[in-house]
Steps between C-alpha positions, in 0.01 A plus 500: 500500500207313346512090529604326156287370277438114481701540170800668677551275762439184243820628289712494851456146522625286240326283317714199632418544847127602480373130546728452793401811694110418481623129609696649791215726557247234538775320716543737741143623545406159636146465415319475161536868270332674256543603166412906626662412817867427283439783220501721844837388657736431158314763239486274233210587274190255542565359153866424591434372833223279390686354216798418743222316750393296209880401436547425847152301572617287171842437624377397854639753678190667612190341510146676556336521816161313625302834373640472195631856456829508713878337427645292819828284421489181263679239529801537351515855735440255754729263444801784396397596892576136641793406269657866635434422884609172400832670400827255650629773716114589648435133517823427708386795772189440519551083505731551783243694694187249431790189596554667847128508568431151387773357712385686787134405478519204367300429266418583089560885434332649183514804325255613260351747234179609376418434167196495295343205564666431850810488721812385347789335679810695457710282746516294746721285784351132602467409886745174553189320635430204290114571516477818248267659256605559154439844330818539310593819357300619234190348612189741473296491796123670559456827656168474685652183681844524597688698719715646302168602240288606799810759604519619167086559461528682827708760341272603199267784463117445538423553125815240433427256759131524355630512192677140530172346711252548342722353150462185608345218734745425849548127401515279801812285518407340833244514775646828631522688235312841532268517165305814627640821360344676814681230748768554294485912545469453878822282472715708353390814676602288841874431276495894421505563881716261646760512181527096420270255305420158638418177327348260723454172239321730252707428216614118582366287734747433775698816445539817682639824450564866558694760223593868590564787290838596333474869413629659123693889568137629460366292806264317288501118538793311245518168608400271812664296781349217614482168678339186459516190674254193537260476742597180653830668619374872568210636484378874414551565879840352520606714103347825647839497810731546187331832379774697672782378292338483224380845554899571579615375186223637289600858624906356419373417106291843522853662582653327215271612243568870534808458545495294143298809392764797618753369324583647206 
């Protein structure tokens, strides 16, 4: 039987859910798409599809790439993502998880998500020391400095990773930061291998951390898990002998997101 036409398979979806099938498309693809790339996987006709981009670009739901040509999620797509993982019955799980490994370590647990600009933090429990660092949640942090960012750099494709680099200078925030996109490179291919990010005072002076990954149902990076703590009570050495809880509870909130995601 011959495939439809572009026309035949644009009257099977109706008109209603068009925009919402090229959002979920872009969604689930993970990087940045093209125009030819979509008219290939829904069959809308280029005029359609492009039309429904436009819509989507002015509403902030999609938002086009550093080349200019491809559709990655806005901000509103973006924050639709966080305000549904954010969801009171998620949030209870997933808070009782990140509780369990901040009373067991001891000190501030974090977890985060990659936005545009940087890493945003989705939640968090405080350490009862009295000597703590304040990033309350909501605060947008850098990539190319943080544990959490470096984790989520480490994950990217070459073009991507490029891509974001080369956009713009690596701004120093103290004497450690690394401002070379080459040390940088080396950095994260080191975090590739051994599957956590470190901050050693790179974003704030006095302050060290490490982040791992938390996984989507795809097994591409979602969120982070991480630690910080100030120097004057343990430094990166002293952080890095928590990795295997955190690693432990990362794989727990892994678990937890496809379960979320089988449910129907």
């Amino acid at each position: 039987m011959p495939d439809q036409t572009p026309a035949a398979k644009e009257t099977q979806i109706p008109t209603n859910l068009r925009l919402l099938l090229i959002v979920e498309e872009v969604a689930r693809r993970g990087v940045a798409v093209k125009p030819a790339q979509l008219v290939e996987t829904l069959g809308l006709p280029k005029p359609t599809l492009h039309r429904l981009l436009q819509t989507a670009e002015e509403e902030g739901f999609l938002q086009r790439d550093l080349d200019g040509r491809s559709y990655g999620p806005g901000p509103r797509l973006r924050a639709l993502a966080v305000n549904t993982i954010s969801s009171e019955h998620l949030r209870t799980a997933r808070l009782t998880i990140l509780k369990a490994v901040a009373e067991e370590i001891g000190e501030t647990c974090n977890l985060a998500t990659p936005d545009r600009e940087g890493m945003t933090y989705l939640d968090r429990v405080e350490t009862k020391w009295p000597l703590r660092i304040q990033l309350p949640i909501g605060t947008q942090v850098p990539f190319h400095c943080t544990a959490s960012g470096k984790m989520y750099l480490s994950t990217l494709r070459p073009a991507t990773l490029n891509s974001v680099l080369s956009a713009r200078a690596l701004e120093p925030q103290t004497e450690q930061t690394i401002t070379s996109p080459e040390a940088l490179r080396a950095e994260l291919q080191k975090t590739r291998a051994r599957g956590y990010a470190t901050d050693d005072e790179e974003f704030m002076t006095g302050m060290a951390a490490i982040a791992v990954p938390i996984l989507d149902p795809q097994g591409r990076l979602m969120a982070t898990l991480s630690v910080h703590a100030p120097v004057q009570r343990r430094a990166l050495g002293q952080i890095l002998e928590f990795l295997e809880p955190l690693q432990q509870a990362a794989a727990r909130l892994t678990r937890l997101n496809s379960e979320q995601a089988e449910r129907p």
